[in-house]
VOBA-1610 file (N, C-alpha, C; in pm, whole numbers, padded with zeros to 5 digits, always signed):
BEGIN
Unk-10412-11236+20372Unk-10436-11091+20359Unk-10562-11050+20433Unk-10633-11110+20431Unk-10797-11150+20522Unk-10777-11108+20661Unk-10704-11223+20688Unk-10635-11198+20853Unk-10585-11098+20888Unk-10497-11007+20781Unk-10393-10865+20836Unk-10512-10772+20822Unk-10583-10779+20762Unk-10707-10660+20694Unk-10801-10656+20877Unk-10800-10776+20882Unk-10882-10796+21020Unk-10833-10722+21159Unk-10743-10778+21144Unk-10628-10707+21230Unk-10601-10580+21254Unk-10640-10445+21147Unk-10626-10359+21099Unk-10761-10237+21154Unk-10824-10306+21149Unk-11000-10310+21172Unk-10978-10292+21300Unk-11011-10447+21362Unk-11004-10407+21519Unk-10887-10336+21594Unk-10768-10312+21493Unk-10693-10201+21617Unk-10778-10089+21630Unk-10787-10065+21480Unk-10851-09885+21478Unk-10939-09926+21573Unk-11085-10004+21630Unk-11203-09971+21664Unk-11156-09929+21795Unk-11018-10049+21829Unk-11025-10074+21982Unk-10949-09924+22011Unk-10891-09899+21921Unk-10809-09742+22003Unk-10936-09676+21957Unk-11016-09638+21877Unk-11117-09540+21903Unk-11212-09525+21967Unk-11285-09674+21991Unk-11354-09672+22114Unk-11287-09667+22255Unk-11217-09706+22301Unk-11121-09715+22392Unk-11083-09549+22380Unk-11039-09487+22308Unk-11013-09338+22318Unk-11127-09272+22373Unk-11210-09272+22313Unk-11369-09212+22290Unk-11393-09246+22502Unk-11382-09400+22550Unk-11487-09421+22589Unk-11384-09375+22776Unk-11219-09401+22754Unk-11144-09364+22846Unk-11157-09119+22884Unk-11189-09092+22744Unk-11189-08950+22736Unk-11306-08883+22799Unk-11417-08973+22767Unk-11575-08946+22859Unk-11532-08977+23015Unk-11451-09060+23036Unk-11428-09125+23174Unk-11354-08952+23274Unk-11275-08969+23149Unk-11220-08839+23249Unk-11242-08738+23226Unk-11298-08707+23150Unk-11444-08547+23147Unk-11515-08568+23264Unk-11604-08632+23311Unk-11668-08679+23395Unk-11603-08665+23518Unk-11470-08755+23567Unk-11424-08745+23659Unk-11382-08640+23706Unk-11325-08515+23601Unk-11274-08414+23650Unk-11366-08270+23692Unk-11473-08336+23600Unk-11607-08235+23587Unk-11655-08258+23772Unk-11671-08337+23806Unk-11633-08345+23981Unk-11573-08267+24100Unk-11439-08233+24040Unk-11350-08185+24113Unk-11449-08015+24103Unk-11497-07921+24030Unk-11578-07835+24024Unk-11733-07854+24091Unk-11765-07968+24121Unk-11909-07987+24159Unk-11937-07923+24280Unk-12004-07899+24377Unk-12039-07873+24459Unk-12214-07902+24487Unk-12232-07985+24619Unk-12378-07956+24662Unk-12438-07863+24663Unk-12590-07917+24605Unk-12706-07773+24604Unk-12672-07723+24408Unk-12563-07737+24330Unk-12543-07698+24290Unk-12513-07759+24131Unk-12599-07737+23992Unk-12584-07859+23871Unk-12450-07910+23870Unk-12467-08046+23833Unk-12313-08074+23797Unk-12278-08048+23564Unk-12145-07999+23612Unk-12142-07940+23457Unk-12053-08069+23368Unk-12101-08159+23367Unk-12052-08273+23259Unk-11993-08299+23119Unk-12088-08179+23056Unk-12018-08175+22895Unk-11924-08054+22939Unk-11824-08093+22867Unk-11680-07982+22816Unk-11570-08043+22770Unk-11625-07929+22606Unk-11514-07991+22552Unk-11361-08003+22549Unk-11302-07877+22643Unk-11175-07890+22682Unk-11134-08010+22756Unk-11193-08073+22882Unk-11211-08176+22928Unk-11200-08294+22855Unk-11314-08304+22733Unk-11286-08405+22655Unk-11149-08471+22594Unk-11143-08300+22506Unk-10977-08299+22448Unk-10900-08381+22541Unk-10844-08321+22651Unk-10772-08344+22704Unk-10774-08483+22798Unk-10854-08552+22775Unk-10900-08681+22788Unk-10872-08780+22727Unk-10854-08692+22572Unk-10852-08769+22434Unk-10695-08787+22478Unk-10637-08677+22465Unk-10469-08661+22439Unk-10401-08724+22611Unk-10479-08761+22674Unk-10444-08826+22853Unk-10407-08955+22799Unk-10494-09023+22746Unk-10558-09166+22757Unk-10507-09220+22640Unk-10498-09169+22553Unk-10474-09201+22382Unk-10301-09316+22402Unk-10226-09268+22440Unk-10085-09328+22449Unk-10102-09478+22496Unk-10185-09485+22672Unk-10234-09625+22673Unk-10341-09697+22605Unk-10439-09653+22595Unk-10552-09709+22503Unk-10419-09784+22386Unk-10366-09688+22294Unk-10291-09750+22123Unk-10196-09867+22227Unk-10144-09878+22338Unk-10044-09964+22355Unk-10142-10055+22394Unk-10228-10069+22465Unk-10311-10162+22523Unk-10383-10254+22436Unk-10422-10185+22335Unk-10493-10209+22205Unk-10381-10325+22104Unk-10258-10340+22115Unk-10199-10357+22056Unk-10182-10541+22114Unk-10161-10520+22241Unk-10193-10643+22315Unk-10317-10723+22296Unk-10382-10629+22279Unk-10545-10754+22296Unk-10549-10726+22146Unk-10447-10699+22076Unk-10442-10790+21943Unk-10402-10948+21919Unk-10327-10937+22011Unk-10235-11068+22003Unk-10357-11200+22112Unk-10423-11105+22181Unk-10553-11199+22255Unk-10643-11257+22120Unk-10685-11160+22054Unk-10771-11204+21886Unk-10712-11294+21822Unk-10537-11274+21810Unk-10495-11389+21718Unk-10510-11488+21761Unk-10526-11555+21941Unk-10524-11649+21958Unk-10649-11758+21933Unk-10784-11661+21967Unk-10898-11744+21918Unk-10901-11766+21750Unk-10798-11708+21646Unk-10824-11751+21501Unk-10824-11906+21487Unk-10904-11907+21392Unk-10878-12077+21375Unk-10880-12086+21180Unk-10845-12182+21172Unk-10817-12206+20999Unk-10763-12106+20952Unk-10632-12051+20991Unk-10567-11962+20955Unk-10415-12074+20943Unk-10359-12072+20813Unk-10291-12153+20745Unk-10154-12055+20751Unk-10050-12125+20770Unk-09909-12096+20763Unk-09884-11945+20695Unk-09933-11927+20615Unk-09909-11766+20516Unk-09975-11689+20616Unk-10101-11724+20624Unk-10173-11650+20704Unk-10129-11566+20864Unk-10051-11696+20921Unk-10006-11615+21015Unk-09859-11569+21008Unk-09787-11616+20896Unk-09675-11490+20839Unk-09702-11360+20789Unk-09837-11376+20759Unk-09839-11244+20730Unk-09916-11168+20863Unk-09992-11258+20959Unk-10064-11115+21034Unk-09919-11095+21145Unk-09799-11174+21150Unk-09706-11125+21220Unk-09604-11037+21163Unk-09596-10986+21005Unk-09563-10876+20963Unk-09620-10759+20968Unk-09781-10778+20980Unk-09844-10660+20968Unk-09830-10611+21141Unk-09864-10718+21244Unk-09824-10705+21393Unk-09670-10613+21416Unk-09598-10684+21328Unk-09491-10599+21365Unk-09456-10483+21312Unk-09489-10432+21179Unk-09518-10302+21125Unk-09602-10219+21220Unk-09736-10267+21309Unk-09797-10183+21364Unk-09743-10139+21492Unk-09633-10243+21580Unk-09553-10204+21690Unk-09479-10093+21641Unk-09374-10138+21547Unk-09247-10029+21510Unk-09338-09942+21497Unk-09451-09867+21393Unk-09525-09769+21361Unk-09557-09656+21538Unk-09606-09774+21599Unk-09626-09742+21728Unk-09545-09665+21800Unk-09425-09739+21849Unk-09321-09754+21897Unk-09238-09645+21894Unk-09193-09642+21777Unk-09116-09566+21701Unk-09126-09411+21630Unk-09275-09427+21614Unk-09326-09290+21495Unk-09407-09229+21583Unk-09535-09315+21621Unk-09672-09228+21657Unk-09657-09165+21817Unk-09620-09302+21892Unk-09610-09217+22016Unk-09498-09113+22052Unk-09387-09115+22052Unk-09310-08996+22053Unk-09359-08887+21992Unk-09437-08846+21872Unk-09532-08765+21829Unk-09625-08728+21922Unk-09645-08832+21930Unk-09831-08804+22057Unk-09772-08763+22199Unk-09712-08792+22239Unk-09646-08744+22393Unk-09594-08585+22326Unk-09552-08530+22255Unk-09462-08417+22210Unk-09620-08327+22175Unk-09720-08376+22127Unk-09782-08320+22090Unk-09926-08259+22216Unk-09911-08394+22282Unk-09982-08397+22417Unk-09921-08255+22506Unk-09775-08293+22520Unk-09737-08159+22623Unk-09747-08031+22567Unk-09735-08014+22448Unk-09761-07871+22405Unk-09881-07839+22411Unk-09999-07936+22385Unk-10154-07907+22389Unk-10154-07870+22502Unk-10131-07909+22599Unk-10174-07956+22727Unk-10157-07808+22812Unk-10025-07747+22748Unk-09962-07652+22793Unk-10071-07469+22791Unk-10158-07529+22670Unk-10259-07448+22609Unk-10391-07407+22715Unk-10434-07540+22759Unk-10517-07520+22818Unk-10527-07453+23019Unk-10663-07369+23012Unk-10687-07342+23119Unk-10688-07482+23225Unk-10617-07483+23322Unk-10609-07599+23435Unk-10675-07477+23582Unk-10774-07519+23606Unk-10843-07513+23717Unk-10720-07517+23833Unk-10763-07358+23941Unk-10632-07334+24001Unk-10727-07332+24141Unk-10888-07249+24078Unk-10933-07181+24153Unk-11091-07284+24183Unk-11104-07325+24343Unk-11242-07411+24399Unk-11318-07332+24373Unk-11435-07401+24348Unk-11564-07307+24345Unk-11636-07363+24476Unk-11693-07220+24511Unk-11747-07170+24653Unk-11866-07279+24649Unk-11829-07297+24797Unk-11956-07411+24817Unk-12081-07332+24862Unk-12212-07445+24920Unk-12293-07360+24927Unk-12357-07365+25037Unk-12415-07314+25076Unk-12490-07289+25242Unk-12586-07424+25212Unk-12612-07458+25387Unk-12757-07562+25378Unk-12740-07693+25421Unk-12617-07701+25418Unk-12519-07904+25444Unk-12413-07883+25525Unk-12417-08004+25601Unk-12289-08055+25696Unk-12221-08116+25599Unk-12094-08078+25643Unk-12012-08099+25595Unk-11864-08135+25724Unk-11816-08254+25684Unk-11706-08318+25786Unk-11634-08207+25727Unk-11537-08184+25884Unk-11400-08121+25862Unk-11310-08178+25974Unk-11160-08213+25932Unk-11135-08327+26048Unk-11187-08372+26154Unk-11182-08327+26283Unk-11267-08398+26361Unk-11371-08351+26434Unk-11454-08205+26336Unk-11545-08186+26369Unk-11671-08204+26217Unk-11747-08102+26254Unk-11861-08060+26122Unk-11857-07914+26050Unk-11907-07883+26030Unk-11958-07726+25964Unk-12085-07752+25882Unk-12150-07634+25948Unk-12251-07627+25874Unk-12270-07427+25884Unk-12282-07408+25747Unk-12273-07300+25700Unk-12426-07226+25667Unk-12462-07128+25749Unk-12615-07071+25712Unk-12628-06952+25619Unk-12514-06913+25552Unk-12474-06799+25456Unk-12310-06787+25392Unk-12341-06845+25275Unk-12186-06808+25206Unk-12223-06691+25117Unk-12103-06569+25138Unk-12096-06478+25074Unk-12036-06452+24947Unk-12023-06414+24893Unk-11967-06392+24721Unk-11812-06352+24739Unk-11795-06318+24849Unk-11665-06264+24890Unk-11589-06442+24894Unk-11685-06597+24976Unk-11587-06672+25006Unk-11592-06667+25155Unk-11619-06607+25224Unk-11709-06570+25354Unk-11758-06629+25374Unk-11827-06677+25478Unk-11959-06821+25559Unk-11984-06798+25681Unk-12093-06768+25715Unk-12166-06763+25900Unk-12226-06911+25919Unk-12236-06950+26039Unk-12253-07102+26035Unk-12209-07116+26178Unk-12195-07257+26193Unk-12148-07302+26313Unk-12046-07445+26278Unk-12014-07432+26408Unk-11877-07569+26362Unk-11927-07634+26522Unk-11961-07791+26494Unk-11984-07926+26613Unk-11834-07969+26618Unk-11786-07955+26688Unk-11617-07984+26760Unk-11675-08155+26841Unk-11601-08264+26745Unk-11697-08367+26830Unk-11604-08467+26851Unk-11471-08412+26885Unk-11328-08507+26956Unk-11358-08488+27077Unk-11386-08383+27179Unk-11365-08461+27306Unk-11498-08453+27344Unk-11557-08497+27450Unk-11660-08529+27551Unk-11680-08466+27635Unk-11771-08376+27626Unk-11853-08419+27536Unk-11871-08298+27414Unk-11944-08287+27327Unk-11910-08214+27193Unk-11955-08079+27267Unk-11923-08022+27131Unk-11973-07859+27176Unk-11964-07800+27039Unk-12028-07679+27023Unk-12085-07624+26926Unk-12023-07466+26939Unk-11965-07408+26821Unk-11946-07260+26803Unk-11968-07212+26741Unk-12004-07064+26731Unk-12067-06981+26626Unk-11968-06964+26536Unk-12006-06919+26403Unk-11908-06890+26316Unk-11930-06770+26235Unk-11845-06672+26213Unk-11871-06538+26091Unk-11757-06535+26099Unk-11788-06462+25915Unk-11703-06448+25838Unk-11587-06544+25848Unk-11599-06690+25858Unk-11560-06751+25816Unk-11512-06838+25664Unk-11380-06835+25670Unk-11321-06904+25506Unk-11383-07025+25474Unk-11480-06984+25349Unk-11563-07130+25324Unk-11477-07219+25236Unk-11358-07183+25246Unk-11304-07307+25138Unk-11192-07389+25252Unk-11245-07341+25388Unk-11232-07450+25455Unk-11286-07606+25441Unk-11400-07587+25386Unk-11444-07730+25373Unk-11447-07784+25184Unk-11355-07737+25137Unk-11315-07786+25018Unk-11177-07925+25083Unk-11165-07965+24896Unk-11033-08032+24966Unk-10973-08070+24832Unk-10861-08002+24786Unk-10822-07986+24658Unk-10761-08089+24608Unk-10839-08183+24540Unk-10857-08080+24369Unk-11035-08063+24422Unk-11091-08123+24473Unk-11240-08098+24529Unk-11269-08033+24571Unk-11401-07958+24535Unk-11429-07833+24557Unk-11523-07842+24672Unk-11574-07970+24709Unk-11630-08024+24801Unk-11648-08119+24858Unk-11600-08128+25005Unk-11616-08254+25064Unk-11682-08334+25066Unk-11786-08273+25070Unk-11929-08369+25035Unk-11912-08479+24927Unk-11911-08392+24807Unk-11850-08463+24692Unk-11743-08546+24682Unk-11662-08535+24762Unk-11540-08589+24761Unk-11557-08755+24870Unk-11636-08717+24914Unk-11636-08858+25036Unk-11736-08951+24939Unk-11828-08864+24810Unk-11911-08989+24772Unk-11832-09016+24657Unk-11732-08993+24541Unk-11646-09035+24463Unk-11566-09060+24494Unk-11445-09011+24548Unk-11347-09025+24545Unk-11321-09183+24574Unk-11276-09217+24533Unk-11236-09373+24474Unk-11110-09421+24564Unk-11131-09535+24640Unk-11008-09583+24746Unk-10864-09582+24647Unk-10766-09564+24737Unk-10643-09584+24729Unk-10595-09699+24574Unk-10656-09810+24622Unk-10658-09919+24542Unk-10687-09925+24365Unk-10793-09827+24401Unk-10854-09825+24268Unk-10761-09708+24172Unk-10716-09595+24288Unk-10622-09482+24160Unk-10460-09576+24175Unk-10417-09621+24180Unk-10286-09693+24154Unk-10286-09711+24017Unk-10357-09771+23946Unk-10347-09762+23749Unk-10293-09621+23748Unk-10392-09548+23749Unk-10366-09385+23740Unk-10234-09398+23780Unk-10194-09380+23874Unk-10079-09299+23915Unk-09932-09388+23861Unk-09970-09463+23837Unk-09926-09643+23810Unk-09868-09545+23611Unk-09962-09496+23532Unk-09982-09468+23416Unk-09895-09306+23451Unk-09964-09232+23508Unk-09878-09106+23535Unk-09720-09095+23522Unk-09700-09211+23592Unk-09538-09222+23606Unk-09479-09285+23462Unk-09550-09340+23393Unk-09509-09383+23241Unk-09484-09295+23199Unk-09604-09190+23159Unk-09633-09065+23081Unk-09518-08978+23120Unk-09477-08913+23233Unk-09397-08853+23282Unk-09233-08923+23257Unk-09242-09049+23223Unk-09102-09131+23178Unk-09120-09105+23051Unk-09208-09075+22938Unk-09215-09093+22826Unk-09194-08931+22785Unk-09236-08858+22856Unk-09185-08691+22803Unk-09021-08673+22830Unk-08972-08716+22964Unk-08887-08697+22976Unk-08791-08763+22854Unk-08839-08884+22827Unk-08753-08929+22695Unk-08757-08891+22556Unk-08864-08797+22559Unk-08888-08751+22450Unk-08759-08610+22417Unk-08772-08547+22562Unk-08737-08415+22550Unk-08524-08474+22546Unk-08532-08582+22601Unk-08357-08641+22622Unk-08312-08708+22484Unk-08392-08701+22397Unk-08322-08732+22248Unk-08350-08838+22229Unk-08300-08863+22105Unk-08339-09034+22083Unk-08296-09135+22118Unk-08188-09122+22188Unk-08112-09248+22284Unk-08205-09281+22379Unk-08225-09182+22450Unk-08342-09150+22553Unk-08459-09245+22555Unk-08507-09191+22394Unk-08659-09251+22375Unk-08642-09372+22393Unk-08544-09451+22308Unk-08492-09569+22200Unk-08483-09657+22386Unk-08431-09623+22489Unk-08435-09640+22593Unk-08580-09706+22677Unk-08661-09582+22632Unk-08784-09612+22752Unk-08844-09647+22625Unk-08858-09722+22484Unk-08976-09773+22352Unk-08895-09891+22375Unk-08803-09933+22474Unk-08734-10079+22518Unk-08879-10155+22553Unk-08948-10088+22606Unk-09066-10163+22647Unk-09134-10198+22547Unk-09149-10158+22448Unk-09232-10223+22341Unk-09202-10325+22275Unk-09042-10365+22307Unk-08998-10507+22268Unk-09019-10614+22371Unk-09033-10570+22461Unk-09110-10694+22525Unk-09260-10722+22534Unk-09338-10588+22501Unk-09547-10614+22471Unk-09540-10674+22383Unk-09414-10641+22282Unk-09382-10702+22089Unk-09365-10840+22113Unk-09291-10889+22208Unk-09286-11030+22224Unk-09348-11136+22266Unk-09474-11060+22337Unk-09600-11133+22430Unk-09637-11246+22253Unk-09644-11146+22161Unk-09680-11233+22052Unk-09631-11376+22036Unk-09537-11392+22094Unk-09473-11545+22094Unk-09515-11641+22155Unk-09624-11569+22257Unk-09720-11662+22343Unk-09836-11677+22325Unk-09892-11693+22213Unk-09995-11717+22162Unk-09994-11849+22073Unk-09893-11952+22073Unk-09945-12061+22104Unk-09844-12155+22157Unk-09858-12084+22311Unk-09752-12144+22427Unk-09868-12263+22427Unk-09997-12286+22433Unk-10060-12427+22456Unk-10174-12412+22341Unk-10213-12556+22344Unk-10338-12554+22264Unk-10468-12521+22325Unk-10457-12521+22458Unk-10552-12461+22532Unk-10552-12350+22510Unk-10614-12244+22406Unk-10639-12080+22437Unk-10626-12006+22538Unk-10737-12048+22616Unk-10741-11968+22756Unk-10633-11984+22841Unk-10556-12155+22798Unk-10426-12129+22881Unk-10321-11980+22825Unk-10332-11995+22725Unk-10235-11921+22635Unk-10269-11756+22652Unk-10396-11742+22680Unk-10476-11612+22667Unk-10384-11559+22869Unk-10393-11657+22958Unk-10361-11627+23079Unk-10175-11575+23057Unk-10096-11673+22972Unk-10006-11622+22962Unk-09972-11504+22910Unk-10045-11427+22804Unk-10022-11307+22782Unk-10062-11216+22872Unk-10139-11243+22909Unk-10175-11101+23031Unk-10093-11133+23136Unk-10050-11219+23196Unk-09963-11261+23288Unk-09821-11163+23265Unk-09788-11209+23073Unk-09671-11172+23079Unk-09671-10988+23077Unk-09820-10953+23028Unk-09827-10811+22990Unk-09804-10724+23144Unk-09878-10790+23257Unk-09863-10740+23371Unk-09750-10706+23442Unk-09640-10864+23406Unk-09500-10833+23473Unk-09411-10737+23416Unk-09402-10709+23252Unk-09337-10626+23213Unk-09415-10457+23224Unk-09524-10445+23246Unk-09605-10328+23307Unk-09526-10307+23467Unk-09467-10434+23507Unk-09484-10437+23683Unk-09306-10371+23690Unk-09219-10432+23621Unk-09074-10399+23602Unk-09010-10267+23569Unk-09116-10250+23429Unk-09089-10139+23376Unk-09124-09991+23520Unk-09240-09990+23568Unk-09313-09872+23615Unk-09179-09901+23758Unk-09123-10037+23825Unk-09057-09998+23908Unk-08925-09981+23882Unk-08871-09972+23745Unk-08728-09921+23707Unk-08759-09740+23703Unk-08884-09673+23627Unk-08889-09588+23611Unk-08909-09463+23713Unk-09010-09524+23806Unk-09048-09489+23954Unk-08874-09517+24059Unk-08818-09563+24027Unk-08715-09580+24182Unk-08751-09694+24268Unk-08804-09803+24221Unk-08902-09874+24312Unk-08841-10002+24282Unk-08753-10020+24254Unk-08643-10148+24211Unk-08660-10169+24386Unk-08650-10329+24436Unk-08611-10348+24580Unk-08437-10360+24568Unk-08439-10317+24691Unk-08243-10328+24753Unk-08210-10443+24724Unk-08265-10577+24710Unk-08186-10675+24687Unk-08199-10694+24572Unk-08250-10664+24474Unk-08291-10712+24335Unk-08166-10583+24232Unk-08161-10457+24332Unk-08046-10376+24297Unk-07914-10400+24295Unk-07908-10461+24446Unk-07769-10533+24494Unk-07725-10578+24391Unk-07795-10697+24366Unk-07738-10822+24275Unk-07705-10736+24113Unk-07784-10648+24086Unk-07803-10646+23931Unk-07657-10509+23965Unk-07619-10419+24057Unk-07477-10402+24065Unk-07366-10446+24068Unk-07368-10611+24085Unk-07275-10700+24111Unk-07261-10758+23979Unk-07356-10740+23833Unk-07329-10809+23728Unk-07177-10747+23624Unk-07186-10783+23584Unk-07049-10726+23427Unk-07073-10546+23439Unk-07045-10458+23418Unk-07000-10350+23393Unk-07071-10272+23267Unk-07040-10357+23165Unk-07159-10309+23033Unk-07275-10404+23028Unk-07309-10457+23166Unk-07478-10479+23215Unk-07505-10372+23287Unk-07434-10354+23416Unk-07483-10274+23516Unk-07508-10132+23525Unk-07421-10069+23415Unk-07425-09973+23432Unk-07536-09912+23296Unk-07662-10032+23289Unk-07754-09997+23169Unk-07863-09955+23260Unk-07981-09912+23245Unk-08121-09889+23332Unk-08153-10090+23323Unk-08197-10088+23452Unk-08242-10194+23464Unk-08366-10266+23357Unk-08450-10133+23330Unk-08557-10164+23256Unk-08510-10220+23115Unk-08423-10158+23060Unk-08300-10178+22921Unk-08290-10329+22923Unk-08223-10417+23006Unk-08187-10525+23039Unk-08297-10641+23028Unk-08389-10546+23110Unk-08530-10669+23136Unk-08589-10695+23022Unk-08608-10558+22931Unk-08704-10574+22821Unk-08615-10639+22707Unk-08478-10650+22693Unk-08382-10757+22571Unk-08399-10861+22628Unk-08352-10903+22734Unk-08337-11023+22783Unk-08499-11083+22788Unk-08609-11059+22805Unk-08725-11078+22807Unk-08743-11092+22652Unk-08745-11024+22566Unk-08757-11028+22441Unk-08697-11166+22299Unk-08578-11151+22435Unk-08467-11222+22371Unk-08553-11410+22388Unk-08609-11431+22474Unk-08650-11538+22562Unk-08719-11586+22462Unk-08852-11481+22498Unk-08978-11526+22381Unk-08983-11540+22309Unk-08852-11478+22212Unk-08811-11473+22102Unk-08771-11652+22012Unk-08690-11650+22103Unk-08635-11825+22076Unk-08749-11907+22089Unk-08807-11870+22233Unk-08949-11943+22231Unk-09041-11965+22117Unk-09100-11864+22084Unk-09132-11834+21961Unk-09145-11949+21864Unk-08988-11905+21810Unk-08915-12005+21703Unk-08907-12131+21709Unk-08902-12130+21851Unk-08862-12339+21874Unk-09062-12382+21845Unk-09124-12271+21908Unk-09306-12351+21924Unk-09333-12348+21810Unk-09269-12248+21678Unk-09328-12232+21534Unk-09265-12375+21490Unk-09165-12396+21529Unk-09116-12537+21421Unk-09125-12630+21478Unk-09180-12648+21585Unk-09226-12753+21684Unk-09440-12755+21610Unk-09507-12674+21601Unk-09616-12651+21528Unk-09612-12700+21396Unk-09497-12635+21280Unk-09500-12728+21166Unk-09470-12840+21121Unk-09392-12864+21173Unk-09340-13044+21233Unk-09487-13126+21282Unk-09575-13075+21391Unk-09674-13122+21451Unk-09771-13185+21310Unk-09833-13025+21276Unk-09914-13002+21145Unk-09861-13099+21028Unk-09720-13129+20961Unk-09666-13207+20855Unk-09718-13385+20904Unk-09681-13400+21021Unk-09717-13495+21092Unk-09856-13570+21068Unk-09954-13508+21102Unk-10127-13460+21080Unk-10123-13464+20982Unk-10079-13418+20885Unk-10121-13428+20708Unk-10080-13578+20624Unk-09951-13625+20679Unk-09906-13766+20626Unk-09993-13847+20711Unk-10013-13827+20824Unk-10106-13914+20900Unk-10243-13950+20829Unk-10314-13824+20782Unk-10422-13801+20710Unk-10460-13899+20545Unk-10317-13844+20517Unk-10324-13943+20420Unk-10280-14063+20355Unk-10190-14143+20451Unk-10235-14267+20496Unk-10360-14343+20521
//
């Protein structure tokens, strides 16, 4: 009971800090897209926050749920009951998950979401700085309240450069949306590499409303995935090496993250399609993701079972040994 109580504890912390600390991330980040040189940057807001909270909240609770099953693996002197019971309470907190909270939280997310003011409109940059604009510069010696700018533009593609006057020029030429400034934008904006999670997560979120709003077949469809994060649990004591065991769960958490986002995205490859059209009829004509996450489930599942009675067999072994 020790163990499930424990268990219980660190979900809440890890989804609240993890909420808390992903919601500051993107207050911050978006508080950016408004910044402009010369000009304070506005960091606290609490709409921002909110909506940070209700962004992030869906992965944080699923993520959280995994690096539960990382904790169970470092337990030690945790005796047969012990881990029957933290794998009832594990699995009460998936279904809870799965089943109840997030379809709530996505339903509740889009209606919030729907509430708030979303920034349509850049804010005017400001005189005083070069600023790149494709393949020249600008530099602006008066922006007007109108959105207006006198300045000059360095044209510095051909050879040799040259320089033109500028009035009443559109200063949100040198924005670049969602950035309100280039400037700003060349020192954050974060390579290609690094927003793929993001957009990687976007396409979940956007699979998860849509299943929300398509009924419960729908949902029951795309919460397929939670029977296979549900099953990572079976690999926690694929070895007695931890850290071996610790590599297999994230290993396995990654590939079913990697399957799922390319069944949902369109991103299945042609040959991996081919073949899975060529199977039985009441296979093929299921979402691929459907398939991966039973059959995946189904795996670990047995696995599971054969390493639990392969473990008490081990352990019975060790105890007659002992007392001899």
């Amino acid at each position: 009971m020790k163990a499930s109580l424990s268990l219980l504890i660190s979900y809440i912390f890890l989804c609240v800090l993890g909420t808390i600390a992903c919601a500051a991330l993107f207050m911050v980040s978006h508080s950016l897209y408004s910044f402009v040189a010369g000009k304070p940057l506005p960091i606290i807001s609490e709409t921002l926050f909110l909506r940070g909270v209700l962004f992030s909240a869906p992965a944080v609770f699923a993520t959280s749920l995994v690096l539960l099953v990382l904790r169970i693996i470092r337990w030690r002197n945790v005796g047969v009951f012990g881990h029957i019971l933290s794998f009832v309470f594990y699995s009460i907190l998936c279904v809870v998950f799965w089943v109840f909270a997030l379809p709530r939280l996505i339903a509740y997310e889009s209606d919030t979401l729907m509430q708030f003011e979303t920034r349509t409109d850049l804010t005017p940059v400001t005189s005083g700085y070069f600023r790149n604009q494709g393949e020249g510069i600008l530099y602006f010696s008066r922006v007007l309240p109108s959105g207006k700018a006198d300045g000059i533009s360095i044209n510095t593609s051909p050879s040799p450069s040259f320089i033109s006057e500028l009035s009443d020029y559109p200063s949100n030429t040198a924005s670049d949306y969602p950035y309100s400034d280039v400037i700003v934008r060349d020192a954050v904006r974060p390579p290609l590499l690094a927003q793929k999670p993001i957009l990687v997560y976007q396409t979940f979120l956007s699979a998860a409303r849509d299943a929300k709003l398509g009924g419960t077949w729908a949902w029951l469809l795309f919460a397929s995935m939670g029977l296979s994060l549900f099953a990572l649990y079976f690999l926690k004591s694929v070895s007695d090496w931890k850290l071996f065991s610790t590599a297999f769960v994230v290993l396995g958490a990654i590939l079913v993250v990697f399957v799922n986002y390319a069944s949902f995205s369109g991103k299945i490859p042609a040959i991996v399609f081919d073949f899975y059209a060529r199977l039985p009829e009441f296979v093929s004509n299921k979402p691929i993701s459907l398939c991966f996450n039973v059959v995946f489930f189904g795996i670990l599942t047995i696995f599971g079972v054969i390493s639990t009675i392969f473990a008490i067999k081990k352990r019975k072994i060790s105890k007659e040994g002992g007392e001899e």
